[in-house]
Residue, then its C-alpha position, 0 to 999 in steps of 0.5 A: x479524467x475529461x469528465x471530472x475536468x468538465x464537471x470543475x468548468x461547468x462548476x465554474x461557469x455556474x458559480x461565475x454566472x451566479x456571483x455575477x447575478x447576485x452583484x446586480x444592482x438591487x433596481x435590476x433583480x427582477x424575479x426572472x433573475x432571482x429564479x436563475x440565481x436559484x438554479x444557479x445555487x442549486x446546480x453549484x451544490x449539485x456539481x460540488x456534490x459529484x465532484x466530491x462523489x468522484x474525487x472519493x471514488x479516484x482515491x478508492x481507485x488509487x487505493x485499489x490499485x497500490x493493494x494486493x488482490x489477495x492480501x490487505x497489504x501493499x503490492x509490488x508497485x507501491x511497496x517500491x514506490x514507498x521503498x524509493x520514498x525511504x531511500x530518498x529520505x535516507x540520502x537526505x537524513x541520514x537515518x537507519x533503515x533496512x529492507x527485508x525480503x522474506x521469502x515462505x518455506x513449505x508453501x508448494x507442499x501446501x499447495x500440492x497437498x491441500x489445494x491452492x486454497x489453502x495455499x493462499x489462506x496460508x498466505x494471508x495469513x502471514x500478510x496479517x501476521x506481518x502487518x501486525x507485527x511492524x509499526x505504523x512507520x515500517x510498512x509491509x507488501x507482497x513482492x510476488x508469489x510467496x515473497x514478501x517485503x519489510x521495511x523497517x525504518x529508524x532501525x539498525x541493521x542489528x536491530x532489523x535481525x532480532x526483529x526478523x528473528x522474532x517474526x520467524x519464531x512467531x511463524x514457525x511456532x503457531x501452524x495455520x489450521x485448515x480442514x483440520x490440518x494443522x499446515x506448517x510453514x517457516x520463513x527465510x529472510x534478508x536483511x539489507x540496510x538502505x544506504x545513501x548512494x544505493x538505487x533501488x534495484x540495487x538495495x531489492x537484489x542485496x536483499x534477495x540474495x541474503x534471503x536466499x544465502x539463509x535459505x541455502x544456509x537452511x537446507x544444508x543445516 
């Protein structure tokens, strides 16, 4: 960051020096003058070149960070980050919106039986087929390990369920092919409506625990 603010103060000490040689007097521009208000020009566009290199290099690196390392969707820290955003809007607006936490089933079988590699192709997998299965407004991120997160903005609660419902079915009938294996895995998930007065850790807990009423609900079936 001190670079990048020395490079804006050389930036504008350059353009100053440059305007305040370009308002001299015609009778005062001598050759010796017009040569620095040259390289003053050149070293203004050379120092906007690197601000500009460095600025798009810092949105990458703001990118980066907010990705998982693993998958093209959000992380944690900026699935909450957007979470918090929705809530606040909720609180101001009023609207329907639910958080889900979804959470893999057969992933450690996986893992035991066809290596972490496959495990984590499985993964991706379902990152991708989440993303495209949501609108630009909803959003996606892996909360950690083999757990996801949804959410699914301007939707009611019942509404949010028989989109989960649809997304389960599309997981559970299409097995990921690995080595010629055909590896199955099935999701469970918890949806939770974003309520006015609700903080964050509050709305991520109520979510968890209806994904993991579902899943005990699952085993005993």
């Amino acid at each position: 960051m001190q670079n990048k603010l020395s490079k804006q103060e050389q930036l504008r000490q350059s353009q100053a020096e440059a305007q305040a040689l370009i308002d001299l007097p015609e009778e005062k521009v001598t050759g010796e003058v017009r040569q620095r208000i040259n390289f003053l020009e050149s070293e203004v566009t050379r120092l906007r070149a690197e601000l500009g290199e460095a600025r798009k290099r810092v949105s990458e690196l703001v990118e980066l960070a907010d990705r998982d390392p693993l998958i093209e969707i959000m992380n944690r820290r900026a699935f909450v980050r957007e979470l918090s955003r929705v809530m606040a809007a909720v609180e101001r607006y009023n609207f329907k919106s639910n958080l889900v936490y979804l959470d893999l089933n057969g992933l450690k079988a996986i893992n035991d039986n066809h290596g972490h590699a496959a495990g984590d192709a499985v993964l991706k997998r379902i990152g991708e087929t989440l993303a495209a299965q949501i609108r630009q407004t909803d959003a996606v991120g892996r909360l950690g390990g083999d757990e996801f997160g949804l959410l699914l903005t301007h939707t009611s609660t019942e509404m949010a369920e028989v989109k989960m419902s649809q997304l389960a079915s599309i997981i559970s009938a299409k097995p990921m092919i690995w080595n010629n294996c055909a590896l199955q895995v099935s999701i469970s998930y918890g949806v939770f409506p974003i309520l006015q007065g609700n903080c964050i850790e509050e709305t991520l807990i109520e979510a968890d625990r209806a994904m993991y009423a579902q899943k005990q609900a699952k085993r005993q079936a």
